[in-house]
N, C-alpha and C positions, 0 to 999 in steps of 0.2 A: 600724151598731152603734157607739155611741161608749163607749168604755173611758174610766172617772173614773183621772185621775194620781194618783202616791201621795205625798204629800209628803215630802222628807229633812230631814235635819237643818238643814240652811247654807238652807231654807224654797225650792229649788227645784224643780219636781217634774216626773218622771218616766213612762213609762211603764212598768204591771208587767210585769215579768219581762225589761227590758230595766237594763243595769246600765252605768255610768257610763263615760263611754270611756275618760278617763285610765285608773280603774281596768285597762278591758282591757287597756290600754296597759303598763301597769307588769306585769300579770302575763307579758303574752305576751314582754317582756326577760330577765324572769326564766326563762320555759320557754327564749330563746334562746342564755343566756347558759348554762342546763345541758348545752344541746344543743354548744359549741363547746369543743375539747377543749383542753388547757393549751398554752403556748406552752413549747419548751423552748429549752435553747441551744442545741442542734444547729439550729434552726431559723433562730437570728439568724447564727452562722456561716455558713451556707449562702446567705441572703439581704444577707449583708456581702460575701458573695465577687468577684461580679461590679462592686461600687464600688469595692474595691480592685485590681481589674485593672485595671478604667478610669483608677483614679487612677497606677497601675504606667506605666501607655501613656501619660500626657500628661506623665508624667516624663520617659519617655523622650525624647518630642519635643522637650520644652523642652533637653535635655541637646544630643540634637543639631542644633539651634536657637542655642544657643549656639555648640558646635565654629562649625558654620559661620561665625556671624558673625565668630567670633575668626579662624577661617583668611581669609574676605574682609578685616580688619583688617590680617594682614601680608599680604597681597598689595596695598591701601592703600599699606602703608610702602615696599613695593617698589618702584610706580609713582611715588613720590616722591625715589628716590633718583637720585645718589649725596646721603646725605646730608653725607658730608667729601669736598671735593676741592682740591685744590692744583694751582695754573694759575700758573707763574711766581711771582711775589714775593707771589701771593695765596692766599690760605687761606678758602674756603667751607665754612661747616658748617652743617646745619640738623635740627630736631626739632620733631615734632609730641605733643604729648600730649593726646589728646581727651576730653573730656567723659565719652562714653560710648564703644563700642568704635568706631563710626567718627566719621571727623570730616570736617568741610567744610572744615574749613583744607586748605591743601596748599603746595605748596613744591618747587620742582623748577629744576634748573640746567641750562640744554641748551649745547652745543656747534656754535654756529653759525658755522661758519668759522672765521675768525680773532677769534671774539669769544664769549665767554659772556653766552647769555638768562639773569637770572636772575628768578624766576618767585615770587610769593608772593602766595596768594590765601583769599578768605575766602565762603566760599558759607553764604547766607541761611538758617536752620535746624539743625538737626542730627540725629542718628540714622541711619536710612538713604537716607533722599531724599536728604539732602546730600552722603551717600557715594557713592551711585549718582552722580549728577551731578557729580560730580570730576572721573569720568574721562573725562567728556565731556568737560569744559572745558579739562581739561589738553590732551585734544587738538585740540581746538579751539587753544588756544592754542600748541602745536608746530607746527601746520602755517600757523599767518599768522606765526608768527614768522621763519618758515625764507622768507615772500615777500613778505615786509612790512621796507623797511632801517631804519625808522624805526619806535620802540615804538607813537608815537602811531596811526600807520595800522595796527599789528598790532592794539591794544586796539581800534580803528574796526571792523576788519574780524571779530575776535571777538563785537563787540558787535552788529552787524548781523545773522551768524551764528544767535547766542542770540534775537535778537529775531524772526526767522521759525520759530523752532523752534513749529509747534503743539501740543507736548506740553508747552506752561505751562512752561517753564525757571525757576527760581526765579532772584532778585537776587545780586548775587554783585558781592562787591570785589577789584580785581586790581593789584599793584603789578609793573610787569616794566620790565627795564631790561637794555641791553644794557650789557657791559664789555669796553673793548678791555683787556688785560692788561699792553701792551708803553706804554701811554700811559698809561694809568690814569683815562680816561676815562668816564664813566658817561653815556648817555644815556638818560631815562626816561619813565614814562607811568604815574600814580596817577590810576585809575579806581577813588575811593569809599571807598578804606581811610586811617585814619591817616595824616598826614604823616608817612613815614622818616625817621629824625632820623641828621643829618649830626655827628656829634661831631669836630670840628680836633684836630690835637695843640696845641693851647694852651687846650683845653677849652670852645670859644664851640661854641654849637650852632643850625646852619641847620637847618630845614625844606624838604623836599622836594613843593613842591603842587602843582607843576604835570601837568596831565591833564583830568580831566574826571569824569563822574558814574557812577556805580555801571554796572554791564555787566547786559541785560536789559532796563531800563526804557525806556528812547527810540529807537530801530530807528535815525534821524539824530543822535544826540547826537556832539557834535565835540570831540576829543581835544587834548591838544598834548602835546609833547615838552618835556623840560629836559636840561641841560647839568648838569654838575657834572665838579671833577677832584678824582679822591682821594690823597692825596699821603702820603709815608712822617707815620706817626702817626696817621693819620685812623681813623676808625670809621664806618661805615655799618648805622644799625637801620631796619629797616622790620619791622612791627609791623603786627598786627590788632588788631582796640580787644577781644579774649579778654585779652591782655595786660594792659590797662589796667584791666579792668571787673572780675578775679577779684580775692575778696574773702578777706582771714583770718578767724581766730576770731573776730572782735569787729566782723563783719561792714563792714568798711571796707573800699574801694577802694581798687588799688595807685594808679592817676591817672597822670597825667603828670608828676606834679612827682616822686614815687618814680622814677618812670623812669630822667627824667632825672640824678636823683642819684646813679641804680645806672650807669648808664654812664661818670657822671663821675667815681666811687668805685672803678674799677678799675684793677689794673694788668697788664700788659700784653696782647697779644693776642690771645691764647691762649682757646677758648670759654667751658671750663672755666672762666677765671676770670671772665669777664662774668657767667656762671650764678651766680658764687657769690656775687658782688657784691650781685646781686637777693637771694639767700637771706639774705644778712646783713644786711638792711633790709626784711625783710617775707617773710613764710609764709604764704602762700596754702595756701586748702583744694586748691585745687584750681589748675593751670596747664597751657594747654596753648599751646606755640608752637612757630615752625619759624623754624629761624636759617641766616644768613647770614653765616656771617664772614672775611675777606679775612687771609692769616697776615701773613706779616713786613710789607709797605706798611700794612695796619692799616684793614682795610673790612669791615666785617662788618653785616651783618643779621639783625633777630631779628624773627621774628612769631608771633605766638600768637594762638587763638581759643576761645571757650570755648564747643564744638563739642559 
């Protein structure tokens, strides 16, 4: 049996008694939207509850997520110390300010016999890899220094060290130098960092280059040692390029040639006044370094990273 269509209006047509879908469409939203009962507030309350516990609990963690890292922070500092010490006619002070709560710089003065290591280093990165790996390197570097008489062979023997480690050791710059205190002799080994800048009491400024290449990269890379004597007036800066690279409001570099102007602009040898020297020729957003300063003979180092 064939049923004749019925024509609509819009000229398409239909079988009788069968009715348009949209149309069904639209009615059966309307039957389902009677069908569903009002939303009230108790109902968003209730359904807000559980995202605001979640969000109560990842506050938490974050809170103590910080403590923690603040407490590894001064356990950092402590592994660094002493940061002041006075060894005969000399005066060592050092300070670090990083970046963020840890930092790669480090800075450490050991007591080796009748001579002071002094220790200023600069590991590649920052946050907590760099932090982490400090305290390797510092002991790393404690213990070739205590069997190593000559800096060059202890930065040799660190660097070999670093470069078998199969846990990817990151690059890292290491300035260490031994100081007899009763001679005022400096012997040293700059692996990768800044030239220390030697400041005379008549204000001429050497450079300290000799060593060799960053610690990590070459497993055979070969070191040398330098000489130098520090004598009443002198100043001794050794410096990581944080020092040089932090930048003020007007986004400019402190540089080298600021450095040097700040060490030549001070008076006497007191740390305090080296710091202040820099302050009154440039304010950085941001500084982070660890100093070395030798008191009445007049040796001192400063290094900073922007960690």
């Amino acid at each position: 049996m064939i049923t004749p269509s019925i024509e609509t209006r819009n000229g398409a047509r239909r079988l009788p008694g069968k009715r348009p879908a949209q149309l069904a469409s639209r009615e059966g939203d309307g039957q389902t939207r009677k069908q569903m009962p009002a939303a009230t507030a108790t109902d968003f309350t209730g359904s807000a509850r559980p995202l605001r516990d979640e969000l109560d609990g990842v506050r938490r963690e974050h809170a103590g997520l910080q403590q923690a890292i603040y407490e590894a922070a001064q356990i950092q500092r402590r592994l660094c110390a002493p940061r002041e010490l006075v060894s005969g006619e000399f005066e060592i002070a050092g300070e670090i300010f990083p970046v963020r709560h840890l930092s790669g710089d480090f800075f450490k003065v050991l007591k080796l016999d009748s001579v002071l290591g002094i220790t200023v280093g600069d590991i590649a990165g920052k946050g907590l890899s760099a932090g982490i790996w400090q305290a390797h390197l510092m002991d790393l570097i404690q213990r070739c220094a205590r069997s190593c008489a000559l800096p060059a062979d202890a930065v040799a023997a660190v660097n070999r060290d670093l470069c078998r480690d199969e846990n990817e050791p990151p690059i890292a710059g290491l300035f260490f130098a031994r100081l007899d205190p009763q001679s005022g002799e400096v012997v040293y080994c700059n692996a990768g960092l800044p030239p220390p800048l030697l400041l005379r009491r008549d204000k001429c400024v050497e450079r300290l280059e000799q060593g060799g290449p960053m610690l990590g990269a070459l497993q055979e890379a070969t070191y040398e040692s330098g000489r130098v004597r520090l004598n009443p007036g002198d100043l001794l800066l050794a410096y990581s390029d944080g020092l040089t690279e932090c930048r003020n409001s007007l986004d400019e570099e402190f540089e080298m040639d600021r450095l040097t102007a700040a060490i030549r602009r001070r008076e006497g040898n007191a740390p305090e006044r080296t710091s202040a020297a820099n302050n009154e020729i440039w304010r950085p957003r941001r500084r982070q370094s660890s100093e070395v300063r030798p008191r009445k003979v007049a040796s001192e180092t400063e290094a900073s990273t922007a960690s």
